[in-house]
C-alpha positions in Angstrom: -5.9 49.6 8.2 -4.7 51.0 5.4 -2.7 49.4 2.5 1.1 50.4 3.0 0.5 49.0 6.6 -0.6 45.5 5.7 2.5 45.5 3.3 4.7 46.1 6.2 3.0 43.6 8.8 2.9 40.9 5.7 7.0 41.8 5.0 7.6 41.9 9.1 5.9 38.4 9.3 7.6 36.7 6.5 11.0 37.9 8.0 10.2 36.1 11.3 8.6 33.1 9.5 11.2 32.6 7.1 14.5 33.5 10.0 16.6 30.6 11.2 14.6 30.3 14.7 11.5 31.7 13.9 9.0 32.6 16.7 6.1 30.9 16.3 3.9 33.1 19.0 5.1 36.0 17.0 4.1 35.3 13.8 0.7 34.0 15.2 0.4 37.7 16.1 1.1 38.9 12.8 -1.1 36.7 11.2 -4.3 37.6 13.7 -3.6 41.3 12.8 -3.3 40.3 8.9 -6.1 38.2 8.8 -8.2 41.0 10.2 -6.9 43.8 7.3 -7.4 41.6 5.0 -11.1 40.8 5.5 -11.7 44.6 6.3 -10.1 45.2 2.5 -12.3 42.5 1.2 -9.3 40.4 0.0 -10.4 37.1 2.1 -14.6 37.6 1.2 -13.5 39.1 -2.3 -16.6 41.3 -2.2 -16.1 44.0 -5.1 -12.6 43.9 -4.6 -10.7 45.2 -7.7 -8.0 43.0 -9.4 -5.2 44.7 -8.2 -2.1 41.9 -8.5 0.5 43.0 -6.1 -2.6 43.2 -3.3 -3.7 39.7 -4.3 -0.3 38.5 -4.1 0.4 39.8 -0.8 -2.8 38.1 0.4 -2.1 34.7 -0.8 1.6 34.7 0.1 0.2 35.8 3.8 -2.1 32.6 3.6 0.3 30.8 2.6 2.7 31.2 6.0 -0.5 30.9 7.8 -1.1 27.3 6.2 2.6 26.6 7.1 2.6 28.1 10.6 -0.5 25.6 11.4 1.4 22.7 10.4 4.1 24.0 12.9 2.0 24.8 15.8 0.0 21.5 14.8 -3.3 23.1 14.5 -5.0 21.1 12.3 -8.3 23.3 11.7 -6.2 26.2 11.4 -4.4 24.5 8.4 -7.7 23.1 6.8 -9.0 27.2 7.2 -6.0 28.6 5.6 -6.1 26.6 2.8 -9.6 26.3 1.9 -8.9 30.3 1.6 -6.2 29.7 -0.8 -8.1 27.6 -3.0 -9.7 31.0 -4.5 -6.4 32.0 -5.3 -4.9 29.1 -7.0 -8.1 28.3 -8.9 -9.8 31.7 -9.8 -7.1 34.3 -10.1 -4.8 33.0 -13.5 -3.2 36.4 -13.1 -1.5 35.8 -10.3 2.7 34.9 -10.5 2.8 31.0 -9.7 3.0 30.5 -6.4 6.2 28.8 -5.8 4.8 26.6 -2.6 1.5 25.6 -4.5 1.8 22.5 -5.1 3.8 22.0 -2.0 0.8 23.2 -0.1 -1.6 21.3 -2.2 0.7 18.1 -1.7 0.6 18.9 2.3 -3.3 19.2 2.2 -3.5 15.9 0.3 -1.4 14.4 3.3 -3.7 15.9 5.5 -6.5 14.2 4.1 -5.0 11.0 4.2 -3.9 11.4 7.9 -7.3 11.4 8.7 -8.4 8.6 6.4 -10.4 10.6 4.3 -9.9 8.8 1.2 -13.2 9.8 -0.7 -12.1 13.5 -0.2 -8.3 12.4 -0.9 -9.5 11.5 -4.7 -11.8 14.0 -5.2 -8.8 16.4 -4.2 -6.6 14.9 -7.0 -9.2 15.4 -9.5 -8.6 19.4 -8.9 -4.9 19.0 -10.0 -3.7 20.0 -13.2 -2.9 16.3 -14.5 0.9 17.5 -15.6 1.4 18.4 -11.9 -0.5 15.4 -11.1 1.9 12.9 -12.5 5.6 14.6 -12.6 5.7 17.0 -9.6 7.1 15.3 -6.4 5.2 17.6 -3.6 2.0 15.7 -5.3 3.5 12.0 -6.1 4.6 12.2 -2.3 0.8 11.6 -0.9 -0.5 9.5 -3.6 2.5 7.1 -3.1 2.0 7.0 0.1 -1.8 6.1 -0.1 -0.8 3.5 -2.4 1.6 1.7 0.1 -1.4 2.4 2.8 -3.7 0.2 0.9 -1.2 -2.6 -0.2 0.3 -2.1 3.3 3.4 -1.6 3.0 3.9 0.2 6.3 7.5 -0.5 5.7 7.3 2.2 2.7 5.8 4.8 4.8 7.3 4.6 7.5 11.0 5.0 4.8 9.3 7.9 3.2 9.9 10.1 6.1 13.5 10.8 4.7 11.8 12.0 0.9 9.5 14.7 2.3 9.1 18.1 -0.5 9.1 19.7 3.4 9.8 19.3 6.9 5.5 20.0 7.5 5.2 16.8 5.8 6.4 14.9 8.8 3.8 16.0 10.6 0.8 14.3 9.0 3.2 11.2 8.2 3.8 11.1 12.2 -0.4 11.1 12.6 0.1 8.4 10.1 2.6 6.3 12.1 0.6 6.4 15.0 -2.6 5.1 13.5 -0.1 2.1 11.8 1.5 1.6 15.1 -1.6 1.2 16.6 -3.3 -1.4 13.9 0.0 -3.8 14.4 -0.4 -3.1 18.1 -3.8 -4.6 18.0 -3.4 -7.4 15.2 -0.2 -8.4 17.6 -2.4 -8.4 20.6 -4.8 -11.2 18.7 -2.1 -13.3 17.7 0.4 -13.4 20.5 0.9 -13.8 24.0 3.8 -11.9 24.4 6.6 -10.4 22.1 10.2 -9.3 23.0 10.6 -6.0 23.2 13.2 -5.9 20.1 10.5 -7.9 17.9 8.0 -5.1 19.1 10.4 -2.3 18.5 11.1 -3.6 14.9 6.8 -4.4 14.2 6.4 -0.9 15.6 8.9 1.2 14.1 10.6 2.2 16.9 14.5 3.1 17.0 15.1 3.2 20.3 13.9 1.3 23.9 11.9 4.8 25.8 9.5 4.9 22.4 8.6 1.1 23.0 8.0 1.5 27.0 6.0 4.6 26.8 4.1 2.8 23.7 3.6 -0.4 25.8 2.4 1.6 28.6 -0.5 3.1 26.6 -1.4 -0.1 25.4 -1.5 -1.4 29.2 0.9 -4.0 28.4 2.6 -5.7 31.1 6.7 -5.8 30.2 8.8 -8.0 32.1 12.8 -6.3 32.2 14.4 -9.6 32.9 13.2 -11.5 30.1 13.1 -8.3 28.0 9.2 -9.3 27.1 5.8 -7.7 26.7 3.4 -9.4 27.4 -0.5 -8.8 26.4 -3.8 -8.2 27.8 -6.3 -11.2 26.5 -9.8 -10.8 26.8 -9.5 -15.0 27.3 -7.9 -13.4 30.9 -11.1 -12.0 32.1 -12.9 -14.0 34.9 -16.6 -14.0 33.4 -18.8 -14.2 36.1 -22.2 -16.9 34.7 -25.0 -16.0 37.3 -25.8 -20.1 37.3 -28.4 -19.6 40.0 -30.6 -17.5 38.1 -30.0 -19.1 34.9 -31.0 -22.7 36.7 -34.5 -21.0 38.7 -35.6 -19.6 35.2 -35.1 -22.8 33.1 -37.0 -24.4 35.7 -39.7 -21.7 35.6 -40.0 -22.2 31.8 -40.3 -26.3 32.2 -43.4 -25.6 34.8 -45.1 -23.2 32.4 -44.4 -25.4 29.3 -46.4 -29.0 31.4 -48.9 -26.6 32.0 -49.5 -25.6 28.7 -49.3 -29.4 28.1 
């Protein structure tokens, strides 16, 4: 495909990715077509490609919808992919124009990270990061804020920092996030109590309104009571364990034979 092509599949797919209702399935299209031009030009394996700016451009600002367009379509590996492409570009081509979603993206693959508590790969990520960014640019301080309320947990401070997002992809991994939190209280709740009413649950949880807290109890396989407004929770004390006494009694007395023999 030749050059003036790509130019015009790269400006037709940041038109559609950047319109009020963009169309997801259509800019998936663009990309696969992209993606393919690009690696026949050498601009995604680099091999003896010449330095030519506005080409390299083009290519990263393509990557760049295609990391944003995972997030959307909430393909994690596709995200990962995209951006491990774009590392080239941030980090070996100082040419370049700054990139004015860099450390947007950067801050969104640190969030990834963290959504998948990857915390050894979360550090060494910040490490990479230019330390003025680091410390004064809030696409960045988002994520390590956010890891920092994770380990003193403060859910509470998460779960608020939905409404101070750089970026509505951001919600995305904070929503992964959620889930695992939800999940940890779930199970600490299940320990300690019996039952809960379903407004204590709702507020321990998260939850703004009844529907999230049903469908949630049900994939815990709590039982809820509507009159009293209760969950209640599965014990493991519940379970009936079934001691096969029988046995156990014919095999002590099996082992008292043997042992007068040996006597």
């Amino acid at each position: 495909m030749a050059i003036s092509e790509v130019k015009r599949l790269a400006q037709a797919l940041s038109q559609e990715y950047n319109s009020a209702n963009p169309d997801l399935a259509k800019c998936g299209q663009f990309l696969s077509q992209l993606k393919i031009a690009l690696i026949e030009l050498s601009y995604l394996t680099h091999e003896d490609r010449p330095n030519n700016i506005e080409e390299l451009t083009l290519a990263r600002d393509v990557l760049e919808i295609g990391a944003q367009w995972s997030v959307r379509t909430k393909d994690i590996p596709s995200f990962e992919r995209y951006m491990a492409q774009l590392q080239t570009y941030y980090n070996d081509h100082s040419a370049l124009p700054a990139s004015p979603l860099k450390y947007t993206l950067i801050g969104l693959n640190l969030l990834c990270l963290l959504s998948q508590n990857r915390i050894s790969d979360f550090h060494t990520a910040l490490e990479t990061i230019d330390p003025e960014q680091l410390h004064n640019n809030p696409a960045i301080q988002h994520p390590i804020k956010l890891e920092q309320s994770l380990m003193e947990g403060s859910y509470n401070r998460v779960w608020s920092s939905r409404s101070e997002v750089p970026s509505q992809e951001y919600l995305f991994f904070i929503d992964i996030l959620m889930d695992t939190i939800r999940n940890e209280i779930a199970s600490c709740s299940e320990k300690a109590y019996t039952s809960l009413p379903l407004s204590d649950a709702g507020t321990l949880l998260f939850f703004t309104n009844m529907e999230d807290i049903l469908n949630f109890a049900k994939e815990r396989n709590w039982k809820v009571n509507p009159v009293e407004q209760k969950a209640y929770f599965h014990s493991d004390a519940d379970e009936k364990i079934n001691i096969p006494a029988d046995q156990i009694i014919k095999q002590t007395m099996f082992y008292a034979r043997d042992m007068d023999r040996i006597v």
